[in-house]
C-alpha positions in Angstrom: 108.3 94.8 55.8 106.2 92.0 54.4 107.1 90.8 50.6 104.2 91.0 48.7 103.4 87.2 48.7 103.2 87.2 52.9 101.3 90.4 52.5 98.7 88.7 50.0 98.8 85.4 52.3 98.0 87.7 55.9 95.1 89.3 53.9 93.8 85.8 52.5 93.8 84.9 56.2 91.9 87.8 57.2 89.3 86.7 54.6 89.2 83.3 55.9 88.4 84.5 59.4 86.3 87.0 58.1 84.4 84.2 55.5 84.4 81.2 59.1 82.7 84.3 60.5 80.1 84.6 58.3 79.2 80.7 58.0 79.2 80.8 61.9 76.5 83.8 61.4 74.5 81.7 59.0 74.8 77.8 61.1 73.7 79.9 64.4 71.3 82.3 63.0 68.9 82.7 60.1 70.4 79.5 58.8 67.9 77.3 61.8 65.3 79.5 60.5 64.9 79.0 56.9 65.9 76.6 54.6 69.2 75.3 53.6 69.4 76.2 49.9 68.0 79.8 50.9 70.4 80.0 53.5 73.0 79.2 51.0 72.1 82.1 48.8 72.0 84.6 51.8 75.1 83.1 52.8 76.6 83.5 49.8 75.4 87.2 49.9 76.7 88.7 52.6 80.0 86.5 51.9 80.5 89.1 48.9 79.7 92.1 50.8 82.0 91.6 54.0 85.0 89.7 51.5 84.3 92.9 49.3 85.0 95.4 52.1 87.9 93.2 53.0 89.5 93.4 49.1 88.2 97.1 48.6 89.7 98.2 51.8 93.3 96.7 51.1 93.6 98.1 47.4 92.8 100.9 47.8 95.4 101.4 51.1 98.2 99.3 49.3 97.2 100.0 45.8 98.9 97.1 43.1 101.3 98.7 40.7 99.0 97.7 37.3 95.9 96.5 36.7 97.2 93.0 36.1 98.9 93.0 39.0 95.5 93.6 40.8 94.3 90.7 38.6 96.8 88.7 39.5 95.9 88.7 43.0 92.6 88.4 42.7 93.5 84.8 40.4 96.0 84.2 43.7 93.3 84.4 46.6 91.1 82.9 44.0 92.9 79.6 43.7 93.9 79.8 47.7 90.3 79.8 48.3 89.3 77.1 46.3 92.6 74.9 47.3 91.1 75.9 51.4 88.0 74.9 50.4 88.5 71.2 48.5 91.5 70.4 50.7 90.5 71.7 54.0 86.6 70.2 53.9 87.6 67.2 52.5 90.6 66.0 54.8 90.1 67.7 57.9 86.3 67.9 57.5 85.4 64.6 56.0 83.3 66.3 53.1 83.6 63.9 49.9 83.9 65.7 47.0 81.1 65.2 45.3 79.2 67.2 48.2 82.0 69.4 47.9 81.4 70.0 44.1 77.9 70.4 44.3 78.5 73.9 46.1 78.8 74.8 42.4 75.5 73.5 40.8 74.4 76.6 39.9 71.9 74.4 38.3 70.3 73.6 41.9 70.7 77.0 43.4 74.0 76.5 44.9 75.7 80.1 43.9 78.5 79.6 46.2 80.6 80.2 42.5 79.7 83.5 42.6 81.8 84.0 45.8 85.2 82.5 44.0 84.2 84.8 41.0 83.8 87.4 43.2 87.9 87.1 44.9 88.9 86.9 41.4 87.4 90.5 40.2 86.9 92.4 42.8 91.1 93.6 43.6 91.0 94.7 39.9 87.6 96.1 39.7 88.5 98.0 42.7 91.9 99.3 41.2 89.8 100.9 38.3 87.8 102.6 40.8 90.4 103.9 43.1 93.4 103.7 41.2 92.3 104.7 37.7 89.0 106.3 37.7 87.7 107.7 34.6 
């Protein structure tokens, strides 16, 4: 049996996949069809639904012992994401960082924040529901 740390790590990957997925959806899809910023936003939209069944689906099958553990996790995929993100896009993608950052000028549109916000709450929001409703 997995320790819990692999077993957060396989289900980070499976949001990955599921997240490359989604972008892939976007770049061949709607995302020639409208504009960039809007795309981003619808993106980003559907990125919280799928990553949302992905999180919802795992707590409640493998339920955390305590709410904070629940938060904990959600603060672990939270920073994997962003490390992924910054590291990944930047050395194997060739991003700089300031394009990079502006992902998070919520200023401009750019809600792709609400995503990483999103992997930080949703294991414990979904332990109240399933774990300690009422």
């Amino acid at each position: 049996m997995l320790s819990l740390f692999w077993e957060l790590l396989v289900v980070w990957g499976i949001m990955l996949l599921v997240s490359v997925a989604n972008g892939a959806c976007r770049d061949f899809t709607y995302g020639k069809r409208m504009g960039e910023l809007a795309a981003h936003q619808l993106s980003t939209a559907s990125s919280i639904i799928v990553l949302g069944l992905v999180i919802f689906g795992y707590i409640r099958l493998y339920p955390p012992a305590s709410f904070l553990q629940a938060l904990g996790i959600g603060l672990f995929w939270m920073t994997l994401t962003i490390a992924f993100e910054f590291l990944f896009f930047h050395y194997v993608g060739g991003h700089s960082w300031s394009s990079l950052l502006r992902n998070y000028y919520v200023h401009e549109g750019r809600v792709w924040v609400l995503v990483v916000v999103w992997i930080a709450i949703a294991p414990p929001l979904a332990f109240r529901i399933f774990v300690m409703p009422g």
